[in-house]
N, C-alpha and C positions, 0 to 999 in steps of 0.2 A: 807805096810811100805816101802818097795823096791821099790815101784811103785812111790811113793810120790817122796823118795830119786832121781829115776830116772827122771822125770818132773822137780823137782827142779836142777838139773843138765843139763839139755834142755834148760830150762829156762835162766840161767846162759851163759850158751853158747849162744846162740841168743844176751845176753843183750852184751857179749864182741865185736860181729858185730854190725858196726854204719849204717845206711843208706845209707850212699855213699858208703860203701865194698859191701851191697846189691846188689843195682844199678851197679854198676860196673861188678860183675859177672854176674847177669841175662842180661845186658846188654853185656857184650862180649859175652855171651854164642851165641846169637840170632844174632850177627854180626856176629860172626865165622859161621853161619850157613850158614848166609846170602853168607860170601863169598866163602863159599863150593860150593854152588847153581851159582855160578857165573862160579868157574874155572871149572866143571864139562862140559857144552857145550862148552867153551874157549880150555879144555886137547881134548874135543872130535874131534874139529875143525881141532885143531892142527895135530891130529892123522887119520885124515881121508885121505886118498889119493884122487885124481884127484879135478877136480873142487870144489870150497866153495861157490857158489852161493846157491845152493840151499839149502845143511844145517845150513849154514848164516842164514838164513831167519827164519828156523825151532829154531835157537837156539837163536834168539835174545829176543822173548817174554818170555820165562824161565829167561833167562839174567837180563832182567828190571825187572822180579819180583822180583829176587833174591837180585838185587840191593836195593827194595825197603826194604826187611827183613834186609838185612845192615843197611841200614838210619834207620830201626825203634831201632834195637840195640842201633845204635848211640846215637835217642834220648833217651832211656831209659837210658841210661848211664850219659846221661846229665842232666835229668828232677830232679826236686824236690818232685818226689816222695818218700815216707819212705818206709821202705823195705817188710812191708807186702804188701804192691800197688806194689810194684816193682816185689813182687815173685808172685802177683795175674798176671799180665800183660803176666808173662812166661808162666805161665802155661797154659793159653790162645793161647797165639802162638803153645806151643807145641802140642795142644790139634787139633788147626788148620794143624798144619803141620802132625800131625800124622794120621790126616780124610784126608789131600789131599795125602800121603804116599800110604794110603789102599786103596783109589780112584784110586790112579794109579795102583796098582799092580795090583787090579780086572779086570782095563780095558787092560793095557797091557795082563794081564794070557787070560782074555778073546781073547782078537786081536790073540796070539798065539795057544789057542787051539782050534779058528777057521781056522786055515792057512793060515793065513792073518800073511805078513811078516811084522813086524815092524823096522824102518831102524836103531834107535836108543833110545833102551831103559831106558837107563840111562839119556839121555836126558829126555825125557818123565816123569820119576820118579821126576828128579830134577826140573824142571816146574813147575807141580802139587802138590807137595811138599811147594814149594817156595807159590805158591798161596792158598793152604790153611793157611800157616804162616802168610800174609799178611793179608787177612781177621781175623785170629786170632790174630791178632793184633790189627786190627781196635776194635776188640770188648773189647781187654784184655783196648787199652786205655777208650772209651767209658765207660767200669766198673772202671776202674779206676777214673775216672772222676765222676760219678755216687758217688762212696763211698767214695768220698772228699766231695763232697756237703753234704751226709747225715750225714759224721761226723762233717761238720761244723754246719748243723742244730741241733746237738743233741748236741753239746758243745755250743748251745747259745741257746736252751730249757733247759741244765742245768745250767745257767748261770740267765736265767730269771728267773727259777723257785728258784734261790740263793737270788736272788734280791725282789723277792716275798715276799720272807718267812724274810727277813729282814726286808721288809714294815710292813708286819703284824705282827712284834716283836716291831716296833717302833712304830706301830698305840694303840696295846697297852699298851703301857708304857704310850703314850699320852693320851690316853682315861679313862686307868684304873688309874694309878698313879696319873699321874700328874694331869688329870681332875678333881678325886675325890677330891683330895686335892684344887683343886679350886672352887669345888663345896661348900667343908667346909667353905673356907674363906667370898666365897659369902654369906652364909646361915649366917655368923655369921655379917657381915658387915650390913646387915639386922637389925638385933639385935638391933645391935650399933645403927639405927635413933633415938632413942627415950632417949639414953644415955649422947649424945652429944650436946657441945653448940652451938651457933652459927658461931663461931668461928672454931670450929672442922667440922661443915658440910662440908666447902670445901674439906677437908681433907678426908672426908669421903666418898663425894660423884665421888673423884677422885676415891679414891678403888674400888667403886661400878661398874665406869664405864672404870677399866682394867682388872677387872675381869670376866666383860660383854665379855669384846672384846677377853681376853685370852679363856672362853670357848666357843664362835668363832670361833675363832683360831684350838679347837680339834676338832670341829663338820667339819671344814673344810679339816683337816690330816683327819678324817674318810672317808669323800665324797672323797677325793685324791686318798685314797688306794683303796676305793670300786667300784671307776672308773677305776679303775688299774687292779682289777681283784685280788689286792694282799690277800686278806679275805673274802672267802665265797662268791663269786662271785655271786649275787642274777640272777635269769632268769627273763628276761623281760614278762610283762603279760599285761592284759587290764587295764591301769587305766585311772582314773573316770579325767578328763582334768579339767572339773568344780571345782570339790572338792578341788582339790591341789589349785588352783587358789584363791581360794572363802578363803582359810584356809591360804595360806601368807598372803593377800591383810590383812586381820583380824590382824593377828601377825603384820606384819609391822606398822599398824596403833597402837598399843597397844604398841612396842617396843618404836617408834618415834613420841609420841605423837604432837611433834612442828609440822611435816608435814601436810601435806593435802595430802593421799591417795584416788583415785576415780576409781570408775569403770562404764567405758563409755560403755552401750550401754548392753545387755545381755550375758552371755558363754554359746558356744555350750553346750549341755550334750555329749558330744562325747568322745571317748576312746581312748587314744593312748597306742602302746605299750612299755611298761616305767615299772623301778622299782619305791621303793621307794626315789630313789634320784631324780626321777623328781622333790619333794620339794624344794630340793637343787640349782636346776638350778633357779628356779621364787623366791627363797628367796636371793642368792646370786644379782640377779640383780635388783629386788625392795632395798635391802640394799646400796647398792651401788649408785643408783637412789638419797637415801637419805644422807646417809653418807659423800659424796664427794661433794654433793650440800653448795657451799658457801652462798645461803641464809638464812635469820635467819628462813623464814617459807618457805622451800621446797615443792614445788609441784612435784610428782606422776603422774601418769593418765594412765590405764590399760584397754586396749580395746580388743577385740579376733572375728577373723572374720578368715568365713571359708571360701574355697574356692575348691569345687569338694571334693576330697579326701586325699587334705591340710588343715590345720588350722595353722592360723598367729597370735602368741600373739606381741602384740608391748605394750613395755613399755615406756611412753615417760614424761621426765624430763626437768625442768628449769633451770640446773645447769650450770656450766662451761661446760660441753663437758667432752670428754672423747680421751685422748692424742692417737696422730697415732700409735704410739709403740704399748699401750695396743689393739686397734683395731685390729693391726696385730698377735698379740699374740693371740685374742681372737677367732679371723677368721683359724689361722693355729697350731693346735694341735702338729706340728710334733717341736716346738720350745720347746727353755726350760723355764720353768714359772720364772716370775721373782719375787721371794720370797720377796726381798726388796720393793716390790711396795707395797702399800696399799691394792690395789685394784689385784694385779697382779695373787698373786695364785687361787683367788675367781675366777678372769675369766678365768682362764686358767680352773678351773675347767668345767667352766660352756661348752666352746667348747669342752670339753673331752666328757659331758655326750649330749650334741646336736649330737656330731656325733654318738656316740655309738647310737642313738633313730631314726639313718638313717636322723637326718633333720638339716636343715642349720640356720646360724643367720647373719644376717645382721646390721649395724649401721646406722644410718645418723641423718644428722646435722638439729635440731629442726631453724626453723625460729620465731623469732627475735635474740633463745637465747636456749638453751640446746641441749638434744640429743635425739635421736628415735632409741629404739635395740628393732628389729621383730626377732622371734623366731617362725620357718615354721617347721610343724613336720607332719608326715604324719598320717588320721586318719587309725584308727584299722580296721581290715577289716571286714565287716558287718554292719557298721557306718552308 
């Protein structure tokens, strides 16, 4: 209990010193040393009789070190460090100063009780003194330096890992709450065909098809967070490139009946390494292929060609094109998605999970009229 009492009264005390009273004292402490180390060969100089040439010369390297243990005071005095960097920095130095201290009295004790006359001891001590300080400085800053980075790394691993656990709070509310509850309406709008008159179907078939698109909308927040890393972070493994391929191409033609979906030419059987949201990427862009096609019967067309120990899916459509913005977006992951676009979060997803799968997408412009998006991934290894 006294122990407690006494740590929280430590504690207390510490918190009434601010950073710069820190700084300030660890920093005078190592200046005042520094210019001790200064006037020491300067009083010696002064006090020596007959010629200064030659102790000159002996006292000027002690001098400039000393000088340099000043200037580092200085900057410790000055710097933006907080006061446990600041009292790490000291302790450094003194740790330095106190190994060239012992350095020197070994070697002067030594020079003496071999009878070997040493002209100026005190000089000597304060030299060696001075340059271990200086090297202990260089390290105190160095660590210094060191435990700003790692605490800025771990105030923004806990800051990600804050941002995480939000996604995956929001991802379920979207999937669980609110998706169920779109789930109900859809299952029930179903119902309703057989209810309604002719007059009502528009009506109807509106609901059908925002209810379509709002659970869309969740399956797309799921692929966002699990791209993110933000829920269960799945590990990439072999999967089957054919299958996923073979299994949109089917869906999309079954969702958008009005299109013409095709598949030119054979799919490798090859494996890349991918989670389950590989689906996510070839159903986001065959949708989209269709979706934003202003014809009334949209053409498709899905071809896949390998190359060495690449494989190239190309999607290519008859539509408008697809605007510079989203190409840019869709090419550089480090932007932010633009929610407002139709199309904007789908692709942004789609270059989150290309890069995570190590492989690239490219666009270009279909001749007479649409566009061409290649998706280069690399195959599995044993392929």
């Amino acid at each position: 209990m006294a122990k407690q009492r006494a740590d929280a009264a430590v504690a207390r005390a510490f918190e009434t010193i601010s950073p710069w009273g820190v700084r300030l004292a660890c920093g005078g402490v190592i200046a005042a040393a520094g210019l001790a180390g200064i006037l020491v060969p300067v009083v010696r100089l002064i006090a020596t009789p007959g010629g200064v040439s030659g102790p000159a010369v002996g006292a000027l390297v002690p001098a400039l070190f000393s000088l340099a243990v000043l200037g580092g005071g200085y900057w410790l005095a000055r710097s933006d460090l907080d006061g446990s960097l600041a009292a790490a920095v000291t302790v450094w130095w003194f740790l330095g100063t106190a190994f060239g201290t012992f350095t020197a009295l070994g070697l002067v004790g030594y020079q003496i009780g071999s009878g070997v006359s040493v002209s100026d001891p005190a000089i000597v001590l304060s030299g060696i003194a001075s340059i271990g300080g200086v090297g202990g400085l260089l390290v105190g800053r160095y660590d210094a330096q060191s435990q700003r980075r790692r605490q800025a790394l771990e105030r923004e691993h806990e800051r990600l890992a804050d941002e995480r656990q939000k996604l995956a709070l929001l991802n379920r509310i979207v999937r669980h709450d609110i998706g169920n509850d779109i789930q109900i309406i859809s299952g029930m709008s179903d119902h309703l065909e057989g209810h309604v008159d002719a007059e009502g179907a528009e009506y109807l078939d509106r609901i059908q098809r925002t209810t379509e698109e709002a659970i869309q909308l969740t399956e797309q927040v799921r692929a966002f967070v699990a791209s993110l890393g933000g829920e269960n972070p799945s590990e990439l493994r072999r999967t089957s490139l054919r299958r996923v391929l073979e299994t949109q191409t089917e869906n999309t033609r079954e969702v958008y009946r009005e299109a013409t979906v095709t598949q030119v030419g054979e799919i490798p059987d090859v494996a890349i390494h991918a989670d389950e949201l590989l689906s996510t990427v070839f159903h986001n862009l065959l949708s989209n292929a269709v979706e934003h096609n202003d014809r009334a019967n949209p053409y498709v067309e899905l071809s896949v060609e390998r190359d060495g120990g690449t494989v190239a899916v190309s999607i290519v459509d008859d539509g408008p094109g697809i605007a510079q913005q989203e190409r840019i977006r869709l090419r550089n992951v480090d932007t932010t998605p633009d929610i407002d676009s139709e199309s904007g979060l789908g692709l942004y997803i789609v270059g989150m999970l290309v890069g995570r799968y190590d492989g690239a997408i490219s666009i270009d412009d279909r001749e007479p009229r649409g566009t061409i998006v290649t998706v280069k991934l690399p195959v599995a290894d044993g392929e």
